[in-house]
C-alpha positions as CSV (number, residue, x, y, z in Angstrom):
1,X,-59.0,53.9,82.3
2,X,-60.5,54.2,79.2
3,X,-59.4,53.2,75.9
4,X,-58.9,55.7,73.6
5,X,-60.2,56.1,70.1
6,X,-57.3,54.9,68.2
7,X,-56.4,51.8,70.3
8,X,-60.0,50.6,69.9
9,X,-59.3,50.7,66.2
10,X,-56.0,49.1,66.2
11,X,-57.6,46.8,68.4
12,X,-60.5,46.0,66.2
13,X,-57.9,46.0,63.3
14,X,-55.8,43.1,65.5
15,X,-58.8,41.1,65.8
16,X,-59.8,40.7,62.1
17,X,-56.6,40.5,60.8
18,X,-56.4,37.2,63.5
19,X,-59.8,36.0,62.4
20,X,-58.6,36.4,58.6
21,X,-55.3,34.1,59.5
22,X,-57.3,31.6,60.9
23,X,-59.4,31.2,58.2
24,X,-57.1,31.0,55.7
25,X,-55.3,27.9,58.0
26,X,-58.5,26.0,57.8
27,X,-59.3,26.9,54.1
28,X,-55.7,25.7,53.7
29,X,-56.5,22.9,55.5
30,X,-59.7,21.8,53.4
31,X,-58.0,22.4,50.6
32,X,-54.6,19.8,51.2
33,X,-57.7,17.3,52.6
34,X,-59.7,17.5,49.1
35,X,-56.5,16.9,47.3
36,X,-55.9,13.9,49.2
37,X,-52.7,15.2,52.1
38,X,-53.6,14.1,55.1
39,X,-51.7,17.4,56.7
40,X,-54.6,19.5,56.4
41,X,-56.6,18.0,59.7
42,X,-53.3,19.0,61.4
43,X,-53.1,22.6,59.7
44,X,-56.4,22.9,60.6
45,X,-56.0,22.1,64.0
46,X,-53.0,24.7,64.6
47,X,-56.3,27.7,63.8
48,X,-58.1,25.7,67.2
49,X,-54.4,26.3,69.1
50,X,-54.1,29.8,68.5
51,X,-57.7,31.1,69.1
52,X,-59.4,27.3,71.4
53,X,-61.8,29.4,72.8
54,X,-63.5,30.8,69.5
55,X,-66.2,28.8,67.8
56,X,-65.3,29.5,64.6
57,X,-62.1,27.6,64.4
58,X,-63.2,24.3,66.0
59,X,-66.2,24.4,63.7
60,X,-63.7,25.1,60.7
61,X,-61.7,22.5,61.7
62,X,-64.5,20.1,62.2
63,X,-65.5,20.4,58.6
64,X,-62.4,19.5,57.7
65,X,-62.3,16.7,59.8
66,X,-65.6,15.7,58.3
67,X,-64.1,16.1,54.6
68,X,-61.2,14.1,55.5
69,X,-63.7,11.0,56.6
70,X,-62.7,11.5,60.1
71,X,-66.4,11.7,61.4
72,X,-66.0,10.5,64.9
73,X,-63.5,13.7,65.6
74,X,-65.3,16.1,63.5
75,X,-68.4,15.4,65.7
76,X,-66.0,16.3,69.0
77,X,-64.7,19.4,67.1
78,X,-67.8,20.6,66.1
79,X,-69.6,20.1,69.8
80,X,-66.5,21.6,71.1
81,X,-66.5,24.5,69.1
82,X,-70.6,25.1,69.6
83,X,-70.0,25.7,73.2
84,X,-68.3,28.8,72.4
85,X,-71.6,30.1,70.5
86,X,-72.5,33.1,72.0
87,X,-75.7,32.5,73.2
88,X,-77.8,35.5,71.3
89,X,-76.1,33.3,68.2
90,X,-77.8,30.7,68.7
């Protein structure tokens, strides 16, 4: 069956309303890791949870990682999170 017109905008409205959320958990993230709270690399890290098979939270997260001086696990996040590149993205 076919979706109709109206579920493929609520559906569309879903998704960037999630994308939007998991930004703002890894801009929250950066932010607590810039101020010195160590809490962000585990806010950002609930945004790889929710969505683990979308790129851009495990690169978000990795940059926070990266902030934080945590470079060995930024460099794991961020190859995790390039996997999920689509490949015309690359």
């Amino acid at each position: 069956m076919k979706p109709s017109f109206s579920s493929a905008i609520y559906l569309s409205l879903i998704t960037k309303r999630r994308i939007r959320y998991l930004h703002s958990r890894c801009s929250v993230g950066r932010a607590l890791v810039l101020s010195g709270d160590d809490r962000g690399c585990t806010i950002s890290a609930q945004a790889t949870q929710l969505q683990p098979r979308l790129a851009e939270p495990w690169l978000q997260h990795g940059r926070t990682l990266a902030l934080a001086g945590k470079d060995h696990q930024a460099i794991k996040a961020l190859s995790h999170g390039c996997q999920y590149i689509p490949q015309e993205g690359r």
